[in-house]
Backbone as JSON, one array per atom type, in Angstrom:
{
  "sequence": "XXXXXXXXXXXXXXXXXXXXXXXXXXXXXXXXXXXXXXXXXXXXXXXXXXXXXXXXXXXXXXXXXXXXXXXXXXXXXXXXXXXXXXXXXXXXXXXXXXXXXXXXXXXXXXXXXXXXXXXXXXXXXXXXXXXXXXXXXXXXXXXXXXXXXXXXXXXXXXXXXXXXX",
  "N": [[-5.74, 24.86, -0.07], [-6.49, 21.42, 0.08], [-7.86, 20.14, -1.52], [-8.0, 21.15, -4.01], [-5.85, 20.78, -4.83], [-5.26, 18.47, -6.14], [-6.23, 18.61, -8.39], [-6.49, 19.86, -11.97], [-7.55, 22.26, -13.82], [-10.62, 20.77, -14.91], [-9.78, 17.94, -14.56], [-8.81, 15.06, -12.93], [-6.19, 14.32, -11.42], [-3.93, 11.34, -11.19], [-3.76, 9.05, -8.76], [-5.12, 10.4, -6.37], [-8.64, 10.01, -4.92], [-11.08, 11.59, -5.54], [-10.22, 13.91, -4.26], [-8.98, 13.29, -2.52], [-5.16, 12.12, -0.68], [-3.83, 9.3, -1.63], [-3.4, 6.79, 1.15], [-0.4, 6.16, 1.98], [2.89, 5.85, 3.45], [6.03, 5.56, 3.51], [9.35, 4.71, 4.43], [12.55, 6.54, 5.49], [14.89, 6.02, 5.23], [17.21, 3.0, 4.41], [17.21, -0.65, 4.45], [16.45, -3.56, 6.41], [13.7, -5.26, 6.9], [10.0, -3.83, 6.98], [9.2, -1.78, 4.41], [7.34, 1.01, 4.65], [4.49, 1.69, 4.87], [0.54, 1.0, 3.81], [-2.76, 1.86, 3.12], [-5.6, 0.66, 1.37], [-8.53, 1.7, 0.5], [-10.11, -0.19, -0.7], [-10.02, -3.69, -1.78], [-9.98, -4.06, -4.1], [-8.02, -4.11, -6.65], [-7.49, -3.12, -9.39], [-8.54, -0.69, -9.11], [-7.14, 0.53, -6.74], [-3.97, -0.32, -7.14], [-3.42, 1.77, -9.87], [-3.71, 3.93, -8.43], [-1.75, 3.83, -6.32], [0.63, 3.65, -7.25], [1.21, 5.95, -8.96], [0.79, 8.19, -6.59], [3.56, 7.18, -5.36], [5.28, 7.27, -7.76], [4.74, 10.25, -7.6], [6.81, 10.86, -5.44], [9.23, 10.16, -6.47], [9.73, 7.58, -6.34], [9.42, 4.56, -8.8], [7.29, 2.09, -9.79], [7.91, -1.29, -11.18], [6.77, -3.83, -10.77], [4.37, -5.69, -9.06], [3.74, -7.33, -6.42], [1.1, -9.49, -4.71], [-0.7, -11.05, -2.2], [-3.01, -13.74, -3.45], [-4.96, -14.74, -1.96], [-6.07, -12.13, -0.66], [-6.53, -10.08, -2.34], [-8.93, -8.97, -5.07], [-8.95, -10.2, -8.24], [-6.54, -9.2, -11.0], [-5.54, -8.14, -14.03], [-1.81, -9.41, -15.46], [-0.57, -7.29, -16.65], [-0.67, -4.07, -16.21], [-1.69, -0.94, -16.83], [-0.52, 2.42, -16.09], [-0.88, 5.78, -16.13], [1.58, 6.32, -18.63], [2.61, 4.55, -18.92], [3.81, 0.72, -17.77], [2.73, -1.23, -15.64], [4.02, -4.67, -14.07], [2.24, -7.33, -12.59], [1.7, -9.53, -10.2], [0.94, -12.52, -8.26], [0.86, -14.0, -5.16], [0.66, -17.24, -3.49], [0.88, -18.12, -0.83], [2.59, -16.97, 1.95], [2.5, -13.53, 3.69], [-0.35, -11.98, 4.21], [-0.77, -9.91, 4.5], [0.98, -8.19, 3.33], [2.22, -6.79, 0.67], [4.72, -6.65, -1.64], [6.97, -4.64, -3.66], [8.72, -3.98, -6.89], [11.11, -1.57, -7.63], [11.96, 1.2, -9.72], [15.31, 1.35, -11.84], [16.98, 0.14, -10.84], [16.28, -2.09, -9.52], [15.01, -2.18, -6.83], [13.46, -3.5, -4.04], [10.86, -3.34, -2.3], [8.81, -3.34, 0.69], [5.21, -3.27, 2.0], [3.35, -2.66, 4.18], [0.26, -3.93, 4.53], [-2.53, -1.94, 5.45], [-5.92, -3.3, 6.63], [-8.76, -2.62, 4.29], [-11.07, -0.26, 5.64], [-10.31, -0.11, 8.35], [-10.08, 1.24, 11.6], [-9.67, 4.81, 11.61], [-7.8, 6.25, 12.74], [-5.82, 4.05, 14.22], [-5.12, 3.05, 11.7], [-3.65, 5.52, 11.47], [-1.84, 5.29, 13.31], [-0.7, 2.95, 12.56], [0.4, 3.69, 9.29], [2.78, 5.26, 10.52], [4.21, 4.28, 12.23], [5.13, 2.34, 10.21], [6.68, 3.34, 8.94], [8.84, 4.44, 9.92], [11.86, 5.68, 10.67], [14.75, 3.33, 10.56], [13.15, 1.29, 11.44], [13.25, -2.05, 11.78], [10.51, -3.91, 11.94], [8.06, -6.42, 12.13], [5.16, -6.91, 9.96], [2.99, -8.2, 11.81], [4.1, -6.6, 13.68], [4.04, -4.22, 13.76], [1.18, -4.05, 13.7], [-0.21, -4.78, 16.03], [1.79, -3.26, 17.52], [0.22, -0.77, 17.03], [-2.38, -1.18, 17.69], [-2.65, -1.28, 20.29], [-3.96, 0.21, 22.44], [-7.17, 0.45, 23.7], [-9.68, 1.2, 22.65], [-8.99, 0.67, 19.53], [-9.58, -0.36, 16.66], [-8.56, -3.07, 14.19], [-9.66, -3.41, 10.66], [-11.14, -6.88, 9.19], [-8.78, -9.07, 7.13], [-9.54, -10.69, 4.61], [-8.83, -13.96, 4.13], [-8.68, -16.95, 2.66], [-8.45, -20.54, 3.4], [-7.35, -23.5, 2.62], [-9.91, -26.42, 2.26]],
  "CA": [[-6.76, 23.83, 0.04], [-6.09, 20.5, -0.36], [-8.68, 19.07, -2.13], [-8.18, 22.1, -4.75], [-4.02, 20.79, -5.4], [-5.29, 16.89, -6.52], [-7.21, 18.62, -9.79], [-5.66, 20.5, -12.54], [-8.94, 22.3, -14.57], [-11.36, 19.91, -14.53], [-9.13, 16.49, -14.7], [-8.47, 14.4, -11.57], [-4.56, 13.79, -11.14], [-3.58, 10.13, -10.71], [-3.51, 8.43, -6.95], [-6.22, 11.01, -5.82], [-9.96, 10.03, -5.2], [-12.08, 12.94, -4.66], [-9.43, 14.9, -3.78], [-7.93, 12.52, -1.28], [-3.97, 11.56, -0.61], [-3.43, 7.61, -1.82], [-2.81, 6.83, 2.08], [0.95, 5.31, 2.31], [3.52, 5.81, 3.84], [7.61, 5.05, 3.05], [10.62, 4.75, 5.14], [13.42, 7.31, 4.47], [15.79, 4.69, 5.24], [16.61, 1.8, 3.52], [17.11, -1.25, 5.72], [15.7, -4.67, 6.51], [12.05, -5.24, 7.76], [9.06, -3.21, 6.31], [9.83, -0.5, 3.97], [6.65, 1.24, 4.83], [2.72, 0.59, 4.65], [-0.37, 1.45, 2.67], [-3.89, 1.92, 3.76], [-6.35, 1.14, 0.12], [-9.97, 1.91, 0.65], [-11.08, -1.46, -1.08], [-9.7, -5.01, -2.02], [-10.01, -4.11, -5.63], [-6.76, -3.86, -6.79], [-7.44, -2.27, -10.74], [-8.72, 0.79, -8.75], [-6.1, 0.76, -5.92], [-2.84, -0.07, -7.57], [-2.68, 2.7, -10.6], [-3.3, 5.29, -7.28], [-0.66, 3.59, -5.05], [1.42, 3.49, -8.32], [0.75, 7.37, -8.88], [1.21, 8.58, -5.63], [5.09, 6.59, -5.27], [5.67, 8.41, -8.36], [5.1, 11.92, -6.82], [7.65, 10.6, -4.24], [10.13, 9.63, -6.93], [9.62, 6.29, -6.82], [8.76, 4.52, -9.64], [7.06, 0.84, -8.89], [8.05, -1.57, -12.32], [6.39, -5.05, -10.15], [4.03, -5.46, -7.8], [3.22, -8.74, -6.14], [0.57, -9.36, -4.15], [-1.25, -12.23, -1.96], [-4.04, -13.63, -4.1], [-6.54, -14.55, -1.21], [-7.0, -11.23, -0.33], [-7.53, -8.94, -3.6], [-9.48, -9.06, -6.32], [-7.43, -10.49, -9.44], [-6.37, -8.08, -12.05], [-4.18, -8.48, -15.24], [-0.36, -9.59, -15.02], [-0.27, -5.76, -17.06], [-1.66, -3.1, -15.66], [-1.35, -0.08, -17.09], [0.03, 3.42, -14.93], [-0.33, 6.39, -17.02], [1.97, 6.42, -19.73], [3.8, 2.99, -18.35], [3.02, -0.58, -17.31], [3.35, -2.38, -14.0], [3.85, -5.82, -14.08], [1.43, -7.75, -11.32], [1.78, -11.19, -10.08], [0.67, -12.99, -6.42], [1.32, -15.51, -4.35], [-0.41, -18.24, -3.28], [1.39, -18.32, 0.58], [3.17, -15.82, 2.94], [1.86, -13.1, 5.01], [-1.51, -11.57, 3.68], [-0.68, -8.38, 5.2], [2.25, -7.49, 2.65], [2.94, -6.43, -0.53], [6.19, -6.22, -2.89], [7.05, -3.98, -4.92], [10.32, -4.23, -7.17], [11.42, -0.23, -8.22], [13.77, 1.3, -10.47], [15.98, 0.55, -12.88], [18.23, -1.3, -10.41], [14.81, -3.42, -9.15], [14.77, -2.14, -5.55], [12.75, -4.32, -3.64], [10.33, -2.99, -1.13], [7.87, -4.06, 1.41], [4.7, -2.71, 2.5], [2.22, -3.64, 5.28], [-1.22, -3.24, 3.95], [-3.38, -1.71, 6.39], [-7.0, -3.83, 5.82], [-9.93, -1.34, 4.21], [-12.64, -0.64, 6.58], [-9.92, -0.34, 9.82], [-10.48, 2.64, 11.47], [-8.61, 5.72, 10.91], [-6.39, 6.58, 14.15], [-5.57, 2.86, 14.34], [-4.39, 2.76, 10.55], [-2.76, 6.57, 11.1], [-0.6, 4.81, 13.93], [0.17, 1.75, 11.95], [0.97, 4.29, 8.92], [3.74, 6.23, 10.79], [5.0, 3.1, 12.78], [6.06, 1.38, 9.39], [7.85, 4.31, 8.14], [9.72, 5.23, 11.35], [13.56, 5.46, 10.18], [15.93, 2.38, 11.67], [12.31, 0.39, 12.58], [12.71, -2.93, 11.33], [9.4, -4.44, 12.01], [7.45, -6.88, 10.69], [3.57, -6.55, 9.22], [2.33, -8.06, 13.0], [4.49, -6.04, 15.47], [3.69, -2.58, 13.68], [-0.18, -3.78, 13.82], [0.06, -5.14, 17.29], [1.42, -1.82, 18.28], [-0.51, 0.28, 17.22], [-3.58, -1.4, 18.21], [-2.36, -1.23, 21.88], [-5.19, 1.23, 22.72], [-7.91, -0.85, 23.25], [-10.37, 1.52, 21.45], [-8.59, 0.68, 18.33], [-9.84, -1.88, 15.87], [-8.6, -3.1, 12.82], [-10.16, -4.79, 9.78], [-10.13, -7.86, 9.4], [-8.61, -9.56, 5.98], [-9.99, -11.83, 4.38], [-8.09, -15.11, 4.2], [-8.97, -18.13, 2.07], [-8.24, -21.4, 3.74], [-7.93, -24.83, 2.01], [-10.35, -27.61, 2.57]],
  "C": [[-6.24, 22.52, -0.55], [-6.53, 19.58, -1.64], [-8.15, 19.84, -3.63], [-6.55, 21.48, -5.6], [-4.41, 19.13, -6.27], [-6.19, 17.53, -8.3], [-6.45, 19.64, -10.42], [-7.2, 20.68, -13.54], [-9.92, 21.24, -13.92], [-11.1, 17.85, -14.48], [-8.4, 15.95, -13.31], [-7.2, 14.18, -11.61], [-4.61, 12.57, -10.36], [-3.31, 9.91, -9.35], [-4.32, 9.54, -6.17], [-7.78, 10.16, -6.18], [-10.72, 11.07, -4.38], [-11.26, 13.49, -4.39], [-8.69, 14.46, -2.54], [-6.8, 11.92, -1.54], [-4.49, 9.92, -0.49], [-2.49, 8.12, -0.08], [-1.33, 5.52, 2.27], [1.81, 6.0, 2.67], [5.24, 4.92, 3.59], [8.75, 5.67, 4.19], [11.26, 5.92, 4.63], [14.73, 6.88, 4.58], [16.09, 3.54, 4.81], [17.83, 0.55, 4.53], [16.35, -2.92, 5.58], [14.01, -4.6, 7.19], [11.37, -4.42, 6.74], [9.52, -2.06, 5.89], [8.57, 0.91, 3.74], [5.14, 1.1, 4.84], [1.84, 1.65, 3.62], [-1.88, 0.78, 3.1], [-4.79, 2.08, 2.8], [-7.61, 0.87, 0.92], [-11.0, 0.64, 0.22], [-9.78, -2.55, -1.18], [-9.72, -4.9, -3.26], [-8.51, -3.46, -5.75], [-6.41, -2.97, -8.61], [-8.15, -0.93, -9.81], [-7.94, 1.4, -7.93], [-4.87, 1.02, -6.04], [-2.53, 0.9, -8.7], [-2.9, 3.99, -9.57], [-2.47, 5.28, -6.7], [0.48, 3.88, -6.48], [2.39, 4.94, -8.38], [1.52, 8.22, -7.92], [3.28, 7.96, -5.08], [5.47, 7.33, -6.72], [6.04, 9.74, -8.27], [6.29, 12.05, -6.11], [8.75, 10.32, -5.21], [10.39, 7.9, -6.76], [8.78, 5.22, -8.06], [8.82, 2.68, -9.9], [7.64, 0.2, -10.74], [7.21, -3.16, -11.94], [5.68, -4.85, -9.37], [3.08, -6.83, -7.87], [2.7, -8.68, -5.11], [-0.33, -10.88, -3.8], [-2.78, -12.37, -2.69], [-5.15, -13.99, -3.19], [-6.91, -13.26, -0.56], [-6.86, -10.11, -1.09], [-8.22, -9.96, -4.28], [-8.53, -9.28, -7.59], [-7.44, -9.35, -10.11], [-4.96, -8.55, -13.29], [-2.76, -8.93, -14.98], [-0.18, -8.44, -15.04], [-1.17, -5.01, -16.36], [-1.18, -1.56, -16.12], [-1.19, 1.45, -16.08], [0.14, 4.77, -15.77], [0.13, 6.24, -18.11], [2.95, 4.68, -19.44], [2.92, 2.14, -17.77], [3.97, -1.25, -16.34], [2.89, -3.86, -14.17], [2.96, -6.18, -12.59], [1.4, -9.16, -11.44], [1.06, -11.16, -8.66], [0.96, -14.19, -6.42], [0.32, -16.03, -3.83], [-0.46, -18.18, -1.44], [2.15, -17.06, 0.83], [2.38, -14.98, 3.74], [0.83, -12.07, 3.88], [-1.76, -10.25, 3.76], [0.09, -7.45, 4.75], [2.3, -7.12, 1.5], [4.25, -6.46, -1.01], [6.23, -5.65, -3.91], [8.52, -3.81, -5.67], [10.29, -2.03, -8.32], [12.42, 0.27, -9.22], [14.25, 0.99, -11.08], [17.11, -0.42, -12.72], [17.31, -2.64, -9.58], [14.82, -3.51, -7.41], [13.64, -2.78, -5.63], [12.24, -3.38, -2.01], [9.29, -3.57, -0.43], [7.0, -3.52, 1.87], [3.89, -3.13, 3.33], [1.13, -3.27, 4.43], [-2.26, -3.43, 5.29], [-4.59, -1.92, 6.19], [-8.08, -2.54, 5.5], [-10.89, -1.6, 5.42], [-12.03, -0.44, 8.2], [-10.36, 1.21, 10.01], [-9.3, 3.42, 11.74], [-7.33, 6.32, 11.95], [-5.81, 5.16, 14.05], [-4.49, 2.74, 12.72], [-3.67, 3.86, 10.56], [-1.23, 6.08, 11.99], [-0.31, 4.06, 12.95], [1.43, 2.17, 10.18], [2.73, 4.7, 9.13], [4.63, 5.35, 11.45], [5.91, 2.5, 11.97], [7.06, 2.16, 8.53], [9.04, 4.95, 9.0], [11.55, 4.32, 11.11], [14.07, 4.08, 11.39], [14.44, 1.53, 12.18], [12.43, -1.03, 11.31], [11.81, -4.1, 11.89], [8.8, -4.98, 11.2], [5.81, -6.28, 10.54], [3.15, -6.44, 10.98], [2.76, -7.34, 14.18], [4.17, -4.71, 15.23], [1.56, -2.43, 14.12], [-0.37, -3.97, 15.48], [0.09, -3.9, 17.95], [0.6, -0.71, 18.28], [-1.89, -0.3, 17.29], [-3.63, -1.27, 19.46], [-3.54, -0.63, 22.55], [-6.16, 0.56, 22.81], [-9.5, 0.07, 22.69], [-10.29, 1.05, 19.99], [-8.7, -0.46, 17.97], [-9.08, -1.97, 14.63], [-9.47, -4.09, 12.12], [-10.06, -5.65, 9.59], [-9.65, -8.4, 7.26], [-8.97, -10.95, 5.73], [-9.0, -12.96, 3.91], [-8.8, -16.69, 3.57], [-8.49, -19.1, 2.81], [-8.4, -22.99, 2.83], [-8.32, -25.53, 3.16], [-12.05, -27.38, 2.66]]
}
């Protein structure tokens, strides 16, 4: 059972809610273009990033940065604490709204993730998932969403975007 492997007694294990997989996805290639994506349930980023954190842990990755566009989270500390460790957090003001960075490691791999908006729906974000992790694809944020919206059932969310003036 799945839900049954995210709890140990009665204590929730990090990057689970409710017993649900932190949905991301990672290349197993390393490469130019997107180094896989990530599908958080909200815009709040103190409830999102110590699960995405978490879950890249399980995977052996272990995030030490993570920069993110500030018109579309919720702010949160520079620190952020991860367990027993602290992730630095910064954002940007400009670039693509649809991305993340995360710097890893003790040699400061640099990765890239699409962020799939909360609220898209779930075939639509399982393609865009598996699209940005697909070995040798270097794609950017709009050609993995693009494709896998092709279907014209398939919506995504939209992100919210600040504009000056």
């Amino acid at each position: 059972m799945a839900d049954r492997a995210a709890w140990i007694g009665e204590q929730e294990l990090p990057g689970f809610r409710g017993g649900i997989d932190v949905r991301v996805s990672l290349r197993t290639d390393a490469g130019p273009g997107l180094h896989g994506a990530w599908w958080p349930r909200t815009t709040d980023l103190a409830v999102e990033l110590p699960e995405l954190v978490a879950a890249l842990a399980r995977r052996g990755v272990q995030v030490t940065r993570f920069t993110y566009p500030f018109a579309t989270w919720h702010a949160v500390p520079r620190k952020l604490a991860v367990g027993d460790r602290v992730v630095r957090v910064g954002g940007f003001a400009t670039g693509d709204p649809q991305l993340v960075s995360l710097t890893c490691g003790p040699d400061g791999q640099h990765l890239e993730l699409l962020v799939v908006p909360p609220g898209t729906e779930a075939l639509f974000s399982a393609r865009a998932l598996r699209m940005a992790a697909h070995p040798g694809a270097a794609l950017t944020a709009r050609a993995v969403l693009t494709a896998a919206g092709r279907h014209p059932a398939l919506r995504t969310g939209e992100i919210p975007v600040q504009t000056a003036g």
